[in-house]
C-alpha positions in Angstrom: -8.6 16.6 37.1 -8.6 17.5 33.5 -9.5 14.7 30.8 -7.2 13.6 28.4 -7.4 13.6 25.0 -7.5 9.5 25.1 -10.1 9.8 27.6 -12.3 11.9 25.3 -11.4 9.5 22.2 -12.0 5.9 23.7 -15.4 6.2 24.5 -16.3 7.4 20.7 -14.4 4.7 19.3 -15.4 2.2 21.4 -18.9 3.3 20.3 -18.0 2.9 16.8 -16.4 -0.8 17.4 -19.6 -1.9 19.2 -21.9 0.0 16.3 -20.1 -2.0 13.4 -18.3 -4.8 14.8 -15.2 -6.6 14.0 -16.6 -9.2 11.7 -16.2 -6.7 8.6 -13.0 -5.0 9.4 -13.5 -3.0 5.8 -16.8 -1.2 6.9 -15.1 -0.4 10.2 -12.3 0.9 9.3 -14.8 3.0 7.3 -16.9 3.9 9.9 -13.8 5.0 11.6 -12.2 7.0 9.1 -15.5 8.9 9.1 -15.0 10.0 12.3 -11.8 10.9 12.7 -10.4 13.7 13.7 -8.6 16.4 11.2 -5.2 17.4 13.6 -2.5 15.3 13.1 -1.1 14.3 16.4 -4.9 14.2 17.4 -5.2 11.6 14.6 -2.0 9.9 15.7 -4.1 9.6 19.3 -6.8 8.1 17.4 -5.0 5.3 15.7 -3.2 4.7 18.6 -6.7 4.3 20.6 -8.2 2.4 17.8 -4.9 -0.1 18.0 -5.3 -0.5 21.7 -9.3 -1.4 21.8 -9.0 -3.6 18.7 -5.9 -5.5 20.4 -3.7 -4.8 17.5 0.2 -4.8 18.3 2.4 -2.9 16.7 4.6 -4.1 13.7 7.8 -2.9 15.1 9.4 -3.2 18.7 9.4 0.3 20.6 13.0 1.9 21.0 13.6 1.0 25.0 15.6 4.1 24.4 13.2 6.6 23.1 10.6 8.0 25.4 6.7 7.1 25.3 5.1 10.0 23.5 1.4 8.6 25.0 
């Protein structure tokens, strides 16, 4: 079965999390920035990974109507 993007990304972020820790959001969000990656909808993937291991909700509700692009 072939990996998905997401699969490939979680394991280098959660890397990154566990290298800096969450105590000093500033440096990690630096650490992170350093790594990501330069195509936009990759980067989009990225956040979206970053969101989901740091437990970060969204600041807007999803459309129920729209369909889930990941």
């Amino acid at each position: 079965m072939k990996e998905t993007w997401r699969e490939r990304l979680a394991p280098i972020v959660a890397h990154i999390i566990a290298e800096n820790g969450t105590s000093d959001m500033k440096a990690l969000r630096k650490a992170l920035a350093a790594q990501r990656p330069a195509e936009s909808w990759l980067y989009k993937v990225w956040l979206s990974e970053i969101r989901n291991q740091l437990k970060i909700k969204p600041k807007h509700k999803p459309d129920p109507t729209q369909p889930e692009l990941f």
